[in-house]
C-alpha positions as CSV (number, residue, x, y, z in Angstrom):
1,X,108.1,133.3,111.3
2,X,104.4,133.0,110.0
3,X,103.6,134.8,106.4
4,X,102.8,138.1,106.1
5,X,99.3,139.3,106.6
6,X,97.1,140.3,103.7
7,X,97.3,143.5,101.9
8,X,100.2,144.5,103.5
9,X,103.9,145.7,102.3
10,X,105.5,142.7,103.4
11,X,102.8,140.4,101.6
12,X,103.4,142.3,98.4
13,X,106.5,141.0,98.6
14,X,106.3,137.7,99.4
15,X,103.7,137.3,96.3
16,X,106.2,138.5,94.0
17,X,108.7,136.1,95.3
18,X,105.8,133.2,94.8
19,X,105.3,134.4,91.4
20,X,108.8,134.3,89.9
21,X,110.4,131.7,92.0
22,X,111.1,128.5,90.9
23,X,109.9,125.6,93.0
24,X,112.9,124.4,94.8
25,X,113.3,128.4,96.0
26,X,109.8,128.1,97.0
27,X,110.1,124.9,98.9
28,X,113.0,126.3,100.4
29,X,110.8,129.7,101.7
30,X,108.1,127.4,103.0
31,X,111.2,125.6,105.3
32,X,112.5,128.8,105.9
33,X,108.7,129.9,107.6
34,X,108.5,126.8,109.1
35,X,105.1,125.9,107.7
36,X,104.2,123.0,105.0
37,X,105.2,123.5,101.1
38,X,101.5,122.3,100.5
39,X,99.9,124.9,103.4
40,X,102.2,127.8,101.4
41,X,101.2,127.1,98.1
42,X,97.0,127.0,99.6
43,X,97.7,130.4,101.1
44,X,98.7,132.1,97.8
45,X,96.0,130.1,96.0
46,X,93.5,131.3,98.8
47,X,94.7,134.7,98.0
48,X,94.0,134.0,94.0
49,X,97.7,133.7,93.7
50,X,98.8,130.7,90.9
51,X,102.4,130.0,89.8
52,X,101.0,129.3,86.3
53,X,99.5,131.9,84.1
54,X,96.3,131.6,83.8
55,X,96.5,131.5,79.5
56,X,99.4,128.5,80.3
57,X,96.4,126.6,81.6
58,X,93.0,127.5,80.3
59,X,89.9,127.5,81.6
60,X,88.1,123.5,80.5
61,X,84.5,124.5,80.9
62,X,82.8,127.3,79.7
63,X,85.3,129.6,78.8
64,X,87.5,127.5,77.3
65,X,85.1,127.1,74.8
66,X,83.8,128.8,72.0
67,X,80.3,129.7,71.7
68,X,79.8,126.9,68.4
69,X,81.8,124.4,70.3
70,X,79.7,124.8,73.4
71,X,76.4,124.2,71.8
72,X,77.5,121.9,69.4
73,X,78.8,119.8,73.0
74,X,75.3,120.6,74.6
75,X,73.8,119.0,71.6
76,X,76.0,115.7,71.8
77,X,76.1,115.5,75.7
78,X,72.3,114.5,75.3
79,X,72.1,111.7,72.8
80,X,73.6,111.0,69.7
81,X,72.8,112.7,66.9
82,X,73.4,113.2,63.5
83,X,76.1,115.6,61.3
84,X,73.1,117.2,59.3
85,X,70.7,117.2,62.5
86,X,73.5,119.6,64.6
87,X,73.9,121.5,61.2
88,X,70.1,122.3,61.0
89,X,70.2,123.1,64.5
90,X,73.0,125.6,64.8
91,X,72.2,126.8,61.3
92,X,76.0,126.4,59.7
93,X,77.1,123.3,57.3
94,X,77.9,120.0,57.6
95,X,81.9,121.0,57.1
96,X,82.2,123.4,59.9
97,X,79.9,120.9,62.2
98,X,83.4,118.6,61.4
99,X,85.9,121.3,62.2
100,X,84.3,121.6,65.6
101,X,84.4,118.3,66.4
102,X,88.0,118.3,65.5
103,X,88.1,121.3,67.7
104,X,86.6,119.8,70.9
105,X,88.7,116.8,70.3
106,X,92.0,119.3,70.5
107,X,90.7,119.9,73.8
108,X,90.1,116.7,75.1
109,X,86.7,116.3,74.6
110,X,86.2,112.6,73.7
111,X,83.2,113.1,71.0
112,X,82.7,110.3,68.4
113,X,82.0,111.2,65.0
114,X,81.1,107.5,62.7
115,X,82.1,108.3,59.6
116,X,79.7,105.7,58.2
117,X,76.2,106.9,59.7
118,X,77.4,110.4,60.3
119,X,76.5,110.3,63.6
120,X,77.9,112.2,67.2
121,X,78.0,111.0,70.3
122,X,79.9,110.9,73.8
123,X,81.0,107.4,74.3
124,X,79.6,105.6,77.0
125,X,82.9,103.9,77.9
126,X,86.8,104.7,78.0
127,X,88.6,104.0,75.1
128,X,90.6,100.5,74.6
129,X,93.3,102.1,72.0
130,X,96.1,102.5,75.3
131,X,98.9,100.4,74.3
132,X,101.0,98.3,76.9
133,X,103.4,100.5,78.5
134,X,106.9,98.6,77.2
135,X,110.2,99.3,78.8
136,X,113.7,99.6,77.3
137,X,115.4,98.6,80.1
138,X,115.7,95.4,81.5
139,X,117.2,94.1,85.5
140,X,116.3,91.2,88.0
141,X,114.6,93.8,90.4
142,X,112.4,96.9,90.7
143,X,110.7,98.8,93.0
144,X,107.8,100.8,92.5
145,X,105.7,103.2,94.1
146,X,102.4,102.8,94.1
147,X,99.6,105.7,94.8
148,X,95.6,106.0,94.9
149,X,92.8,107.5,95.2
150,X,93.9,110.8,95.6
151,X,90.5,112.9,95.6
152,X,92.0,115.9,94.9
153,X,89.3,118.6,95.3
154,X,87.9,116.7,98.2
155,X,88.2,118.6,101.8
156,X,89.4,115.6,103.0
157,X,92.4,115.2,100.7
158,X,96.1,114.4,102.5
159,X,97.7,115.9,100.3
160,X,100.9,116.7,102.7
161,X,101.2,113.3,103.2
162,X,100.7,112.3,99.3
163,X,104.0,114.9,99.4
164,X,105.3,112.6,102.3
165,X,104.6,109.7,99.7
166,X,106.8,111.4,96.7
167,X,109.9,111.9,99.3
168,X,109.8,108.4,100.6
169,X,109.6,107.4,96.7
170,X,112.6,109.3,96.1
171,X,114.6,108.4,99.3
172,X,114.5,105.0,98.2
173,X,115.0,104.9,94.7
174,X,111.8,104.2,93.3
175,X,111.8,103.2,89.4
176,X,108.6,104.2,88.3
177,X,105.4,105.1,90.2
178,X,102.0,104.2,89.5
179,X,98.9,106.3,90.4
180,X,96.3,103.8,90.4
181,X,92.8,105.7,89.5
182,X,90.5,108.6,91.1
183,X,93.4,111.4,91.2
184,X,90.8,113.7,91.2
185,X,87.2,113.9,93.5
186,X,85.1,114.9,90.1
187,X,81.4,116.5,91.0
188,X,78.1,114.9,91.9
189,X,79.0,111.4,92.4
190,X,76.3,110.3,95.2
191,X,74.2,113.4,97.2
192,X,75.5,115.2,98.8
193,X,78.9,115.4,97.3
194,X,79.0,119.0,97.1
195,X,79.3,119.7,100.3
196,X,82.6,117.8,100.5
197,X,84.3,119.3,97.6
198,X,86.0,122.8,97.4
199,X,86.7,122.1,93.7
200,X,83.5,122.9,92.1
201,X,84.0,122.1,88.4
202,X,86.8,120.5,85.9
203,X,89.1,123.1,85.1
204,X,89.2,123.9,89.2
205,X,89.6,120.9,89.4
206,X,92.6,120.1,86.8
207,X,94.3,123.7,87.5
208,X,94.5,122.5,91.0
209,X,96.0,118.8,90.2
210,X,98.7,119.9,87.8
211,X,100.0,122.6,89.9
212,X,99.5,120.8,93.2
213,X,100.2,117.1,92.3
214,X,103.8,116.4,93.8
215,X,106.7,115.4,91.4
216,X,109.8,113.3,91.9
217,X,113.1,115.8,92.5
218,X,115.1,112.3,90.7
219,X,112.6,113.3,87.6
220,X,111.0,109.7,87.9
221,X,108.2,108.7,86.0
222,X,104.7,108.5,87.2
223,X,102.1,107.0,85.2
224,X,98.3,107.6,85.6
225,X,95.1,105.8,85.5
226,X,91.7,107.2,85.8
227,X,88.8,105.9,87.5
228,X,85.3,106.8,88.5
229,X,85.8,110.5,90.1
230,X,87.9,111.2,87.1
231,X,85.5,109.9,84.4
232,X,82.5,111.4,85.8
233,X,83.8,114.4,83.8
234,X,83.6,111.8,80.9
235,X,79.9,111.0,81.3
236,X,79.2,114.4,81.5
237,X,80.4,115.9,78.2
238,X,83.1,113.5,77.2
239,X,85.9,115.9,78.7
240,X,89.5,113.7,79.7
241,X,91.0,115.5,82.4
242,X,93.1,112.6,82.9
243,X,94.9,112.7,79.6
244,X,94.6,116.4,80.1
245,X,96.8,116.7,82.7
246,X,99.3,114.2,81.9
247,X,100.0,116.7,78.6
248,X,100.4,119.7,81.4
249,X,102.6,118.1,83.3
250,X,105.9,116.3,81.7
251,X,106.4,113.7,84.7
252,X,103.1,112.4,84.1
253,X,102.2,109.6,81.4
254,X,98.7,109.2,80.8
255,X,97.2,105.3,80.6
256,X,93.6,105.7,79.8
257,X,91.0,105.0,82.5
258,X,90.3,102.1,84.9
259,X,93.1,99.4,83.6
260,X,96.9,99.5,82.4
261,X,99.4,97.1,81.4
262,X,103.1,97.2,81.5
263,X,106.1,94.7,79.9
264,X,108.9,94.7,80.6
265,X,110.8,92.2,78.7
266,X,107.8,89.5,79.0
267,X,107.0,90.5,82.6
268,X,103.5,91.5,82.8
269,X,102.5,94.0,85.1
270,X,99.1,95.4,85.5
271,X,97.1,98.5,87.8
272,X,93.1,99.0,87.5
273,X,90.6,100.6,89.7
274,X,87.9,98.4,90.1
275,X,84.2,99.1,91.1
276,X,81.9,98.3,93.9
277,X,82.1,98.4,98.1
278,X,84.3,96.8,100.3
279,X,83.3,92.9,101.3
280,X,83.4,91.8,105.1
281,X,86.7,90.4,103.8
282,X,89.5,92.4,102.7
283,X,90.5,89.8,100.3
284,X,87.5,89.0,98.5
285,X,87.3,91.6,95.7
286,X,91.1,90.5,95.0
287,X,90.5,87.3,94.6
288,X,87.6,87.4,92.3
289,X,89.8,90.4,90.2
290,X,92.0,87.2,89.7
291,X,89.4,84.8,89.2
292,X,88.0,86.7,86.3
293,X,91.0,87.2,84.8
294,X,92.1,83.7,85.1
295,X,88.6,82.0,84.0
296,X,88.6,84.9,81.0
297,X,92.3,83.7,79.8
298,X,91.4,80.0,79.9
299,X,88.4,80.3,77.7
300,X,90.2,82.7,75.2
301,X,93.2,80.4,74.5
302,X,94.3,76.4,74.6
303,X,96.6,75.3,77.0
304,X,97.1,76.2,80.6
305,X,100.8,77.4,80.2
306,X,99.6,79.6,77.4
307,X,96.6,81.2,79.7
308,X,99.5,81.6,82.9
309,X,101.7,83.2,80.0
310,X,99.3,85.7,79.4
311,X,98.2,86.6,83.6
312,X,100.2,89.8,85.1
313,X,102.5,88.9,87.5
314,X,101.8,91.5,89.6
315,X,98.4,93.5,89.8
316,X,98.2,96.8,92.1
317,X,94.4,97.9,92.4
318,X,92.8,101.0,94.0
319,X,88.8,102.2,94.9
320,X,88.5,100.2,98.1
321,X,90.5,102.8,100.3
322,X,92.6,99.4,102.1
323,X,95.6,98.0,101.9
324,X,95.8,94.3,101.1
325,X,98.4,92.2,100.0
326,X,97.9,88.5,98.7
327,X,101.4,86.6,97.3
328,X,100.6,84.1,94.5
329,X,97.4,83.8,94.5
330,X,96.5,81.6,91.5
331,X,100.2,82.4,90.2
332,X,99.1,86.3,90.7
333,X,100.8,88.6,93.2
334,X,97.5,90.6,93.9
335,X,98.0,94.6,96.3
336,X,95.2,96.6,97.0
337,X,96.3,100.1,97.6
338,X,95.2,102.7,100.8
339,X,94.2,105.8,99.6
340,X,94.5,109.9,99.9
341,X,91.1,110.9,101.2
342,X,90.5,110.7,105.2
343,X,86.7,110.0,106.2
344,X,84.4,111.6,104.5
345,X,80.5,112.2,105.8
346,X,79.7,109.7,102.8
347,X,81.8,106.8,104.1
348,X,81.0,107.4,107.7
349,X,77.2,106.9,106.9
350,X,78.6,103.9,105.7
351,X,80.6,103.0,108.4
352,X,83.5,103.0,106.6
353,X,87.0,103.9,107.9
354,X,89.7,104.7,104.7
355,X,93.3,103.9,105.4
356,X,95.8,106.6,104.2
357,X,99.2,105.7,102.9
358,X,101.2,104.5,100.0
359,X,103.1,101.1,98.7
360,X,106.5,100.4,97.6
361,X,106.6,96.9,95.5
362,X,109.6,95.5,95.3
363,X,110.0,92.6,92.9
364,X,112.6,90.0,92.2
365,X,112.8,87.9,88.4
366,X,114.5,84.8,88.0
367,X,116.8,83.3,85.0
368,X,113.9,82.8,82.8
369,X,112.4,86.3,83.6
370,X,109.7,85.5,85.8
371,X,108.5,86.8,89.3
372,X,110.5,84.4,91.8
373,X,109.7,87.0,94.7
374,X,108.2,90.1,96.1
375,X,107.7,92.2,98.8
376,X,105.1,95.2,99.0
377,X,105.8,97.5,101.8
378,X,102.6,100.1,103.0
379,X,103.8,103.1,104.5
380,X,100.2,103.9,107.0
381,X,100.0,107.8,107.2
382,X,97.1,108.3,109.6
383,X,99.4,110.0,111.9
384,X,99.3,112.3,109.6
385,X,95.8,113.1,108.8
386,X,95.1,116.6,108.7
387,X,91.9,118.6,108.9
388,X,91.3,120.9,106.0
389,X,94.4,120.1,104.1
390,X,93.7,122.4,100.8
């Protein structure tokens, strides 16, 4: 039974169903049509239906701004510049140049103010201030799933097969999932990248992810990373969509950009999203990930045992678009992570062929609460590419 056709009775009625049906009712229409949940939802979006209302998520560029905050953000996005400069400028005082900041900070607009020198600025990397994640709970095994590189926003996004991802997670129990970096495709990355996108600015881009984005029906936890696509947002005006859309969606826990740590009782566990192109050998960046880290811990503290004390145990990594899996190496269990994004005209000028799919770490601790195995699974999903899956 395929959906109604536009401006017609019958598709009246099925976008007032959309509209105030909850999502497992919804899920359960797109079965009952025999088409993908993700393919129903793009149909009402193509439409300019939304479940959300539009003032539940507002608009992050222009109009969510005010006209002050705007120009006091066009100021800042430039260089840095002083409290009393931006007050001369926009002719109001030093006091409501504050307030504004505080303002653009509210919405997630990462803009420095030293107190000292009285000077604005965009920073020019992430913040460090994200704790370790710690967990309560403690057991001799885990399994997690791991995601990346999602690129929503990209034509070439899977997104029915990140949604094949989220089941399999559930199926099998998953404790917590990690997205590992670039959940979103950001704008102007290399030339060109216009023409691959269909998301054409952040709060397309984050309205999109946080109604699109799959959750876990066992209400699991998901915690998020950022990494280049996402921060580009950063570098343009200091805007987090990241941490943004961890606060619209209550599944999702934000863990700054590029690097995360979790404990769990002494186990060190870590996710980042390197930079830099794939080597001739798959293993390469993985190893000198570990390298670093090891070299880095052996200079900042005496005593080998100390410096192993302090290396994860297991490190998941996105960007390259591979899997790769490499047990123990230098006491680290090192996984590169495939991705979300089929081909794009970028990486085939590159010669580059992306591997879609997801992991499931599974990990074993011993008496003293170390890693005494592992065992990370990838699920391949180019079966399951699709063309213009949006």
């Amino acid at each position: 039974m395929p959906l109604p056709r536009h401006n017609t009775p019958e598709w009246e009625k099925e976008a007032a169903f959309y509209l105030r049906a909850s999502e497992d009712e919804v899920k359960e229409r797109a079965e009952a049509l025999k088409i993908l949940y993700p393919s129903y939802q793009r149909r009402m979006r193509e439409a300019g239906i939304f479940k959300y209302r539009r003032d539940d998520i507002p608009e992050i560029n222009d109009t969510a701004l005010t006209d002050l905050e705007r120009t006091v953000l066009d100021i800042v996005s430039k260089q840095t510049v002083s409290v009393s400069e931006i007050s001369r400028r926009i002719d109001r005082s030093s006091e409501t140049v504050i307030k504004t900041i505080d303002s653009l900070r509210a919405k997630h607009y990462e803009v420095e103010l030293d107190e000292i020198r009285h000077e604005v600025s965009i920073p020019t990397a992430p913040r460090g201030d994200v704790a370790s994640t710690e967990f309560t709970y403690f057991r001799k095994f885990y399994r997690i799933g791991l995601v990346s590189d999602t690129h929503l926003g990209s034509k070439y996004q899977q997104v029915t097969a990140l949604y094949d991802a989220y089941k399999i997670f559930d199926e099998r129990k998953t404790d917590f999932n990690l997205v590992v970096g670039d959940v979103h495709d950001g704008i102007d990355m290399y030339r060109g990248h216009r023409d691959e996108i269909f998301l054409y600015d952040a709060s397309q881009q984050l309205n999109y992810s946080a109604e699109v984005f799959p959750k876990s029906i066992r209400g699991t936890k998901t915690y998020v990373i950022g990494g280049q696509h996402d921060y580009c947002f950063m570098k343009q005006n200091g805007y987090n969509i990241i941490e943004h859309l961890c606060e619209k969606r209550e599944d999702l826990v934000y863990r700054g950009f590029y690097t995360a740590k979790f404990n769990i009782k002494g186990i060190l566990l870590e996710m980042q999203h390197p930079g830099g192109g794939i080597a001739y050998a798959l293993s390469y960046a993985p190893q000198k990930m570990i390298e670093s880290i090891v070299h880095f811990m052996l200079s900042a503290v005496t005593g080998l045992g100390e410096a192993r004390a302090k290396l994860p145990q297991f490190l998941a990594f996105g960007h390259y678009h591979v899997p790769v899996h490499l047990p123990q190496y230098m006491g680290v269990d090192v996984c590169g992570l495939p991705c979300f994004q089929s081909q794009t005209k970028y990486l085939q000028q590159k010669r580059k062929m992306p591997i879609v799919g997801c992991a499931i770490a599974e990990l074993w601790l011993n008496e003293v609460n170390t890693l005494s195995s592992s065992n990370v699974e990838f699920i391949i999903m180019n079966d399951r590419i699709k063309e213009n899956d949006y």
